[in-house]
N, C-alpha and C positions, 0 to 999 in steps of 0.2 A: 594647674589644670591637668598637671600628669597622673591619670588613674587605669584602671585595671581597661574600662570600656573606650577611651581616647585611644588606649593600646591596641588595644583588640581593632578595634578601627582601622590603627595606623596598618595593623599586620595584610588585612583585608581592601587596604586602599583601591590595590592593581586591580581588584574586583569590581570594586566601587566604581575606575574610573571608566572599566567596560562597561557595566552594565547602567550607570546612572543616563546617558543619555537614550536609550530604549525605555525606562522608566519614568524621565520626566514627558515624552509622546504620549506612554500606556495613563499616567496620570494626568494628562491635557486632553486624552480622549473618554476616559472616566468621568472626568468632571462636566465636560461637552455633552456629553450622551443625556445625561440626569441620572444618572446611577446614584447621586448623594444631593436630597432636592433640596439637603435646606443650604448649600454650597451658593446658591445663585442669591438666597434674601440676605446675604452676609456682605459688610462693609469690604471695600478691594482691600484692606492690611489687612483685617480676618482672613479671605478669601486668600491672600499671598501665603498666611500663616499653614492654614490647612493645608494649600498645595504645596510649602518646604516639607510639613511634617511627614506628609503622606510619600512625596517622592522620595526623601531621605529615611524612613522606615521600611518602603518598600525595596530600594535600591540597595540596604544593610542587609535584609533579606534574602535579594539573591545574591550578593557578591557572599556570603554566610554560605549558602548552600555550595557556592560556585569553587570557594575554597576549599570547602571541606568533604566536597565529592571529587571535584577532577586537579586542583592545585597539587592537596598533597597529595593523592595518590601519586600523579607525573612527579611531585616529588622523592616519594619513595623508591619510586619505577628507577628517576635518574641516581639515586645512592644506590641503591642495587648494582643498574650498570657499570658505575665509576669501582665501586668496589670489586667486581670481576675484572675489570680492566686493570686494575693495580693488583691482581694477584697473578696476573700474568706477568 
């Protein structure tokens, strides 16, 4: 089961694990509202199936963004410092 996208995953977890529960609320209140109406004439596995897929697409989404706008930068930011600090 070891591939390019399980990795990418695994690199992005820390993100996943902030942001997936803000995500499964936004998608339990998505679903609530009727924003997707054929969600409600769907058998409950169906209806479980949609709300994994949607929360864990949407959750990849932003721990994705969340990594690769503020993770690496702070990581770049802290090489930078550490590297100043050893040339002293």
């Amino acid at each position: 089961f070891v591939n390019r996208v399980i990795c990418y995953i695994g690199k992005i977890s820390y993100s996943c694990y902030i942001f997936h529960f803000f995500v499964i609320r936004l998608v339990a209140e998505l679903l609530r509202e009727g924003y997707f109406p054929f969600f409600g004439g769907l058998s409950a596995m169906l209806q479980f199936i949609v709300y994994y897929l949607l929360t864990t697409g949407i959750t990849i989404v932003f721990a994705f963004l969340s990594y690769r706008y503020i993770e690496e930068t702070v990581i770049r930011m802290g090489r930078r410092i550490i590297g100043h600090l050893e040339m002293r």
